[in-house]
C-alpha positions in Angstrom: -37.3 29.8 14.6 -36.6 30.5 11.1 -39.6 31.1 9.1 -40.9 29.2 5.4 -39.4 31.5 2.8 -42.3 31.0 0.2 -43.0 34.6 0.7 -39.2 35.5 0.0 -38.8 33.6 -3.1 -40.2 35.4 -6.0 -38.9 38.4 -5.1 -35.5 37.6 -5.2 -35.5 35.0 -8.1 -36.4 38.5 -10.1 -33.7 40.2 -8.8 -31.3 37.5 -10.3 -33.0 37.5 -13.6 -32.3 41.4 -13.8 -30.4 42.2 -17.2 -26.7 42.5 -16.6 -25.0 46.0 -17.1 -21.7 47.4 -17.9 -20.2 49.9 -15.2 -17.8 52.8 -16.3 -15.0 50.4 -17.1 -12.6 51.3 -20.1 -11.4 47.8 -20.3 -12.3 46.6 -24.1 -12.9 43.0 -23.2 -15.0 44.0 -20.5 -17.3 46.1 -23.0 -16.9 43.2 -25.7 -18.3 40.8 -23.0 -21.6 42.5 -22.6 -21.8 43.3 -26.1 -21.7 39.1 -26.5 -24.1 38.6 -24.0 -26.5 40.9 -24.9 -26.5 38.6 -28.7 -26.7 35.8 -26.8 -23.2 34.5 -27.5 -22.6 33.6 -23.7 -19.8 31.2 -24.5 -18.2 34.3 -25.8 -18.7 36.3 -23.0 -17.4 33.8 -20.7 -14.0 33.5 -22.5 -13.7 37.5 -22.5 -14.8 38.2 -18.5 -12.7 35.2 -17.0 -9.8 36.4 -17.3 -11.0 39.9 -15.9 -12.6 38.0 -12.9 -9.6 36.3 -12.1 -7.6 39.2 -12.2 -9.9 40.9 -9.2 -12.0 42.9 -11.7 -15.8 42.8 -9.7 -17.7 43.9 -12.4 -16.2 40.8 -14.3 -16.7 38.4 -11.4 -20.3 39.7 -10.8 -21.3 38.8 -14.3 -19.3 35.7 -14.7 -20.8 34.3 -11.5 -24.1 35.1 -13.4 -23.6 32.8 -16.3 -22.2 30.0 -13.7 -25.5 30.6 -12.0 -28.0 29.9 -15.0 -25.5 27.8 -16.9 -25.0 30.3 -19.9 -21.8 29.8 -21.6 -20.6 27.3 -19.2 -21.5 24.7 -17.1 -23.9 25.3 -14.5 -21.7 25.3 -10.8 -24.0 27.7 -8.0 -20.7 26.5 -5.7 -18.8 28.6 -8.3 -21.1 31.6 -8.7 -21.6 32.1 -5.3 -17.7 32.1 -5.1 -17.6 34.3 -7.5 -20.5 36.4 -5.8 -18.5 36.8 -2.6 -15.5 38.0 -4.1 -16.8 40.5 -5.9 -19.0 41.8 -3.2 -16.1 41.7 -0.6 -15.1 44.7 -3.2 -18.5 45.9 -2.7 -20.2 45.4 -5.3 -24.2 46.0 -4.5 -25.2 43.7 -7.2 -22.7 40.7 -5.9 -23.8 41.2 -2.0 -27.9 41.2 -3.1 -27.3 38.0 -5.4 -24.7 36.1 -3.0 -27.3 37.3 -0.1 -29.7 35.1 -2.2 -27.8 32.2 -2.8 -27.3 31.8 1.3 -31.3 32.1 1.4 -32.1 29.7 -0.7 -29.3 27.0 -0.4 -28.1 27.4 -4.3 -24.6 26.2 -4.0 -23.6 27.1 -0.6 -25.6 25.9 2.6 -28.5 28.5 3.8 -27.5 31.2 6.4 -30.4 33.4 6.7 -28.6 35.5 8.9 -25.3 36.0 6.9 -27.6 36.4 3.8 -29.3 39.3 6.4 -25.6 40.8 6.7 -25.0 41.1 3.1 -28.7 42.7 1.9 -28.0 45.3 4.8 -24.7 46.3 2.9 -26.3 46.7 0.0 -29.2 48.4 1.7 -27.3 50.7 3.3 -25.5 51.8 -0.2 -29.1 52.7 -1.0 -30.0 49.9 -2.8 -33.9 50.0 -2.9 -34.2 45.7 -3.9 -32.0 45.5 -1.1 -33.9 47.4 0.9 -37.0 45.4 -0.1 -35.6 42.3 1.0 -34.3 42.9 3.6 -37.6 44.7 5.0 -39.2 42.1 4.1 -37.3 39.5 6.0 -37.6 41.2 9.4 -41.3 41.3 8.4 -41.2 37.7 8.4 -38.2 37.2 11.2 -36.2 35.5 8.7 -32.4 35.4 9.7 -33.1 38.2 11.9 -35.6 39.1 14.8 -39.0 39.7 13.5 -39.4 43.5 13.4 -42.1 44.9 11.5 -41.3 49.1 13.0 -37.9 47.9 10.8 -39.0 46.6 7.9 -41.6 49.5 7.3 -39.1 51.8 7.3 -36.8 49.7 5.3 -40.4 49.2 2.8 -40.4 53.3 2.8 -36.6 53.7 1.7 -37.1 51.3 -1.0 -40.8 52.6 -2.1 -39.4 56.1 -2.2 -36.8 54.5 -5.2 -40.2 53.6 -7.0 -40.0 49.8 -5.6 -43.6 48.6 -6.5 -42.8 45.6 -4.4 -42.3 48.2 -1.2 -45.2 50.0 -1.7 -47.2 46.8 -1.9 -45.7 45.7 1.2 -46.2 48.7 3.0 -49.5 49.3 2.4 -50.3 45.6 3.8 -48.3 46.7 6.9 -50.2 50.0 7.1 -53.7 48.6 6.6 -52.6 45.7 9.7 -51.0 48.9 12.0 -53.9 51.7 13.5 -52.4 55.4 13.8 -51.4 54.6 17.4 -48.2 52.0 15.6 -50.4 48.9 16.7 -49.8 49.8 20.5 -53.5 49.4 21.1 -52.8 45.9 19.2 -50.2 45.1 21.4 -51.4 45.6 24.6 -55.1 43.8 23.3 -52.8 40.6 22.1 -51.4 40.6 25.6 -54.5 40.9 28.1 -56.2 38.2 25.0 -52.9 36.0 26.1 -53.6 36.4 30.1 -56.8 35.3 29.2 -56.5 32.5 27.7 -54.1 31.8 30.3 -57.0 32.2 33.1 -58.9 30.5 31.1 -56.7 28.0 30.7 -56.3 27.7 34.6 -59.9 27.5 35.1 -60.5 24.8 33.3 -57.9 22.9 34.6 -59.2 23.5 38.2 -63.1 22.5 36.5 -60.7 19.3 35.3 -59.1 18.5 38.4 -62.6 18.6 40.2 -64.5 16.5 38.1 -61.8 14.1 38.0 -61.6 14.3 41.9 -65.6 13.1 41.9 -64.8 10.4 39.5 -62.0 9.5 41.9 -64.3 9.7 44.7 -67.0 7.7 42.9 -64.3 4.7 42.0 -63.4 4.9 45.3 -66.4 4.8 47.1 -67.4 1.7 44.5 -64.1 0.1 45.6 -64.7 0.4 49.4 -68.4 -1.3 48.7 -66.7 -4.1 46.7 -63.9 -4.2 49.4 -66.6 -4.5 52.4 -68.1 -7.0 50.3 -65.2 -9.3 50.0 -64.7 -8.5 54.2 -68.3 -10.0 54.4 -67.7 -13.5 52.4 -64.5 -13.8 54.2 -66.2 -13.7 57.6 -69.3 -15.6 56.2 -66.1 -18.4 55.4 -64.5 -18.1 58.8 -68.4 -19.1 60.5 -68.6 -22.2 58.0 -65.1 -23.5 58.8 -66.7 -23.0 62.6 -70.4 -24.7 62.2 -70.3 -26.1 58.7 -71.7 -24.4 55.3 -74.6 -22.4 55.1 -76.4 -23.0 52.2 -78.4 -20.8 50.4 -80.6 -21.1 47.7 -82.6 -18.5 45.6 -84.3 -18.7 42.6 -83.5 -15.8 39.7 -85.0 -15.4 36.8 -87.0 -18.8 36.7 -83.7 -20.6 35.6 -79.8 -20.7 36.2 -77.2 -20.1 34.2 -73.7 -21.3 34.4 -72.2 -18.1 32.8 -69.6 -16.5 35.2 -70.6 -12.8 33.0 -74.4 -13.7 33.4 -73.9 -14.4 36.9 -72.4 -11.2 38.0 -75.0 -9.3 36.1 -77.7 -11.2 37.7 -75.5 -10.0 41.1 -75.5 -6.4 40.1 -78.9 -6.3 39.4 -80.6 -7.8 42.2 -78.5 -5.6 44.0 -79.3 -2.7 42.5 -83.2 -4.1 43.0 -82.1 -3.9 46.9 -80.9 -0.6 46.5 -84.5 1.0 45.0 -86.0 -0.3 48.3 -84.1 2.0 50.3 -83.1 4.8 48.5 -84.9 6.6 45.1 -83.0 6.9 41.7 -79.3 8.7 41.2 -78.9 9.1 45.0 -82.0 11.6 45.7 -83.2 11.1 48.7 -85.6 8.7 49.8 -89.6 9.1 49.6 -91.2 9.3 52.8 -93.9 6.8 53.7 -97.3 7.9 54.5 -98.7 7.3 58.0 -100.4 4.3 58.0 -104.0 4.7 58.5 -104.7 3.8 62.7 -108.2 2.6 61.6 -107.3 0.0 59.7 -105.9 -1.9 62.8 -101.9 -2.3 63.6 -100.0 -5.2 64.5 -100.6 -6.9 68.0 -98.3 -8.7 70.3 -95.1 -8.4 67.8 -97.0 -9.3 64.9 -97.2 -7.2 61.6 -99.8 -4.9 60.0 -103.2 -6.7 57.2 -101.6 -7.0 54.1 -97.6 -6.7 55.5 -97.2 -9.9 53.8 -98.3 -9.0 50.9 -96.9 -6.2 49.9 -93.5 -7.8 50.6 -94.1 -10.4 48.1 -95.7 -8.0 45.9 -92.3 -6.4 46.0 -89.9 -9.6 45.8 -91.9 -10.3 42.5 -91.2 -7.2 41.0 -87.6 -7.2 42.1 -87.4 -10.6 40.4 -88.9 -9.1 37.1 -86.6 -6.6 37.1 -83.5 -9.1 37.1 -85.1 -11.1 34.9 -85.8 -8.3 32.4 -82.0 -7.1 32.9 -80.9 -11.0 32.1 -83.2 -10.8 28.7 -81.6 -7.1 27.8 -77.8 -8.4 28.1 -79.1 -12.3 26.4 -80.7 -9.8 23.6 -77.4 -7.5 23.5 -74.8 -10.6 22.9 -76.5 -11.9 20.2 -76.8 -8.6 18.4 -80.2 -7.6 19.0 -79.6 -4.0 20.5 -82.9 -2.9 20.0 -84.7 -5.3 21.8 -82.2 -4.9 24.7 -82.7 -1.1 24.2 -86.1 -1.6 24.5 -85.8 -3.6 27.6 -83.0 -1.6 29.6 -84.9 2.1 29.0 -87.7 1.5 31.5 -84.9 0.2 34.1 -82.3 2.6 33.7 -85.1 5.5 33.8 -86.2 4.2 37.3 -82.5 3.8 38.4 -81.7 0.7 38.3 -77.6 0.5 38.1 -77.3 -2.5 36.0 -79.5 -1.1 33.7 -78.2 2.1 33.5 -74.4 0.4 33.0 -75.7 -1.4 30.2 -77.8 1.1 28.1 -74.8 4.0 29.5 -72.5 1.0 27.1 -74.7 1.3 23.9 -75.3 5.0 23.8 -71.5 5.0 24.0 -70.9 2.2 21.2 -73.9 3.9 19.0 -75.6 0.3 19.5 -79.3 0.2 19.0 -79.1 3.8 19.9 -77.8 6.8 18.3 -74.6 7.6 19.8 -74.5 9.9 22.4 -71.5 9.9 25.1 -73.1 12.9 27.0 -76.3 10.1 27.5 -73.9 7.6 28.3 -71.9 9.9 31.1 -75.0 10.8 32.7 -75.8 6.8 33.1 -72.7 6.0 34.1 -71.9 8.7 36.2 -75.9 7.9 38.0 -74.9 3.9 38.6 -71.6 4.6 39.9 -73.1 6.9 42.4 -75.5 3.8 43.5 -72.5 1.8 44.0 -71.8 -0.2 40.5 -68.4 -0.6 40.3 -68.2 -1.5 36.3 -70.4 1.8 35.9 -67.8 3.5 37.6 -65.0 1.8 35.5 -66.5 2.9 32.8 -66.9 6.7 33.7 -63.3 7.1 34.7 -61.8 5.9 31.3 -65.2 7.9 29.2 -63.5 11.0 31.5 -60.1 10.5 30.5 -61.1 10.5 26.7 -62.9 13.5 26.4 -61.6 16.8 26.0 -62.1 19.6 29.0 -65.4 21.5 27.3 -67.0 18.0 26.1 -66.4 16.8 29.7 -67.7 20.0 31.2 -71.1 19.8 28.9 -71.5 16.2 30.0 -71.4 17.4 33.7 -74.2 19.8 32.9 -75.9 17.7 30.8 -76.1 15.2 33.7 -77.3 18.0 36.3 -80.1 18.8 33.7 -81.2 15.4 34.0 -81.1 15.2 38.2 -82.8 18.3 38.3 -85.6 17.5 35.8 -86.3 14.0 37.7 -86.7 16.0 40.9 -89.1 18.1 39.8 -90.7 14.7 38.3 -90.4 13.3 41.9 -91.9 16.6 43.2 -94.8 16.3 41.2 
């Protein structure tokens, strides 16, 4: 890939400013010429090389192409120059090969060839031409027009710094303060075990990717088959009725009813998720055991149940109702705007694991609503309510999943493991 050429450019552009000189030449005119064009009479000049250049002179043709070049004398034409150029370094002409070597660099009347502008800086270079020798180091520094080589250029920066090339020198002692004693092996070999790795590093956290996207997949799934088992149950529930007639049942949530097809699935989801507290404790850990009941407070006879059996199921049908209600109130508060009271609401719920709570409040920590934002806090919800079978919780935690990057997802993992681990030692106590 060929490199910018930023660094390149003010090098050469001083190279073709450089004054033009006369060679041992005993042609008058020739002489005359750069008499002219040291006055500044380039239109002069111009009259009294063409004819020189034309007849194969390269001195001539050099210099002409010059004033084509900057316009001096004539019209500017860089097609011209650099025709001009070529000729005369086809003669070889080290001032014609470094300047027509620029031209191809930089596109000035002739399309760029970095690697034909490479040929011709080499000829000159190898004549001993130390700004020659400085370019062309300083392309295989940069691997332009030829394979980046930096053993090369230094010793291409060394032939030109030992002309007095203040350019060199700088460029070599860059390359000298970059390469240890050893010629950078040490670097080399360091660069390549970095490389593996980065590339087992690489590999590891796709395998950490694939996993955690393998429990999200699990999760879905295992949401899905609930949901699936679900629909299994109403269509054999609608194969009894077409047998004996509908069943009709009625149960009061909330206090009131609400025609809402949104409200009503949330009112679903919640009770249960009520259901689900009764038999299991929050983000799947396993249930509490119940004490032995006391044999001196007398046990149920002939079939019957225990004092107070009664009553501690209806104890726990009215807080199960609560609990729906207060999820109805949180998502009522959250659709008209009022995140804070439904903040308020859902924190209490989603802290004792109740999924539709926890799908809810997992929503605004995402959103920033009511909440700061937080999509770690939101991961750990979801990822807890999907495990208790919510199959929008789960929804939500693939697509929260996809989005982040493979260290955000792996911090959200732990941060969700913190949490688990911190409510069983909670439970413990």
């Amino acid at each position: 890939m060929t490199k910018p050429l930023s660094a390149l450019t003010f090098a050469l552009a001083l190279a073709m400013a450089g004054t033009l000189t006369a060679t041992a030449q005993d042609d008058d005119a020739f002489s005359r010429g750069v008499a002219a064009y040291e006055k500044g009479e380039y239109t002069v000049a111009a009259e009294l090389w063409t004819p020189l250049a034309e007849d194969g002179a390269p001195e001539a043709q050099r210099n002409l192409a010059q004033l084509y070049r900057l316009g001096l004398g004539v019209e500017r034409d860089n097609a011209r120059a650099y025709e001009l150029y070529t000729a005369a370094a086809e003669q070889n002409s080290v001032e014609a090969q470094v300047n027509a070597a620029f031209l191809l660099l930089t596109g000035e009347g002739v399309s760029k060839d970095p690697k034909q502008a490479a040929l011709w800086f080499a000829k000159a270079a190898d004549q001993g031409d130390a700004l020659a020798q400085f370019n062309l180091g300083l392309m295989y520094e940069k691997g332009v027009g030829v394979p980046q080589d930096r053993d090369t250029a230094r010793e291409l920066y060394q032939l030109s710094a030992n002309q007095g090339q203040k350019r060199a020198l700088a460029r070599l002692d860059a390359i000298e303060d970059d390469l240890p004693p050893d010629g950078g092996g040490n670097a080399r070999r360091e660069r390549e075990e970095a490389k593996a790795r980065n590339e087992e590093r690489k590999a590891t956290d796709d395998r950490e990717r694939k996993r955690q996207q393998e429990d999200v997949k699990r999760v879905t799934e295992r949401a899905q088959a609930e949901k699936d088992a679900e629909e299994e149950t109403k269509i054999e529930k609608r194969r009894a009725e077409a047998k004996t007639g509908p069943i009709l049942i009625i149960e009061k949530v909330g206090g009131k009813t609400d025609d809402t097809d949104e409200t009503a699935e949330t009112a679903r989801n919640a009770e249960q998720a009520a259901l689900a507290e009764t038999r299991q404790a929050p983000n799947g850990t396993p249930p509490v055991r119940r004490k032995p009941a006391n044999r001196g407070t007398a046990a149920a006879t002939d079939g019957g149940t225990a004092p107070g059996a009664a009553l501690r199921t209806t104890a726990s049908d009215r807080s199960r109702s609560v609990r729906i209600r207060q999820v109805k109130d949180a998502e009522t508060a959250y659709r008209r705007g009022d995140f804070r009271t439904s903040a308020r609401l859902l924190m209490p719920l989603a802290q004792s694991g109740m999924p539709a709570a926890q799908f809810w409040l997992g929503r605004m920590f995402n959103r920033g609503e009511g909440v700061q934002l937080d999509r770690y806090e939101a991961y750990s919800l979801w990822r807890s309510a999907a495990a208790s079978g919510s199959e929008q919780a789960a929804t939500a935690l693939a697509n929260l999943s996809n989005r982040l990057g493979q260290e955000e997802l792996n911090r959200a993992e732990s941060y969700h493991q913190r949490k688990l681990q911190l409510l069983a030692q909670q439970q413990a106590q």
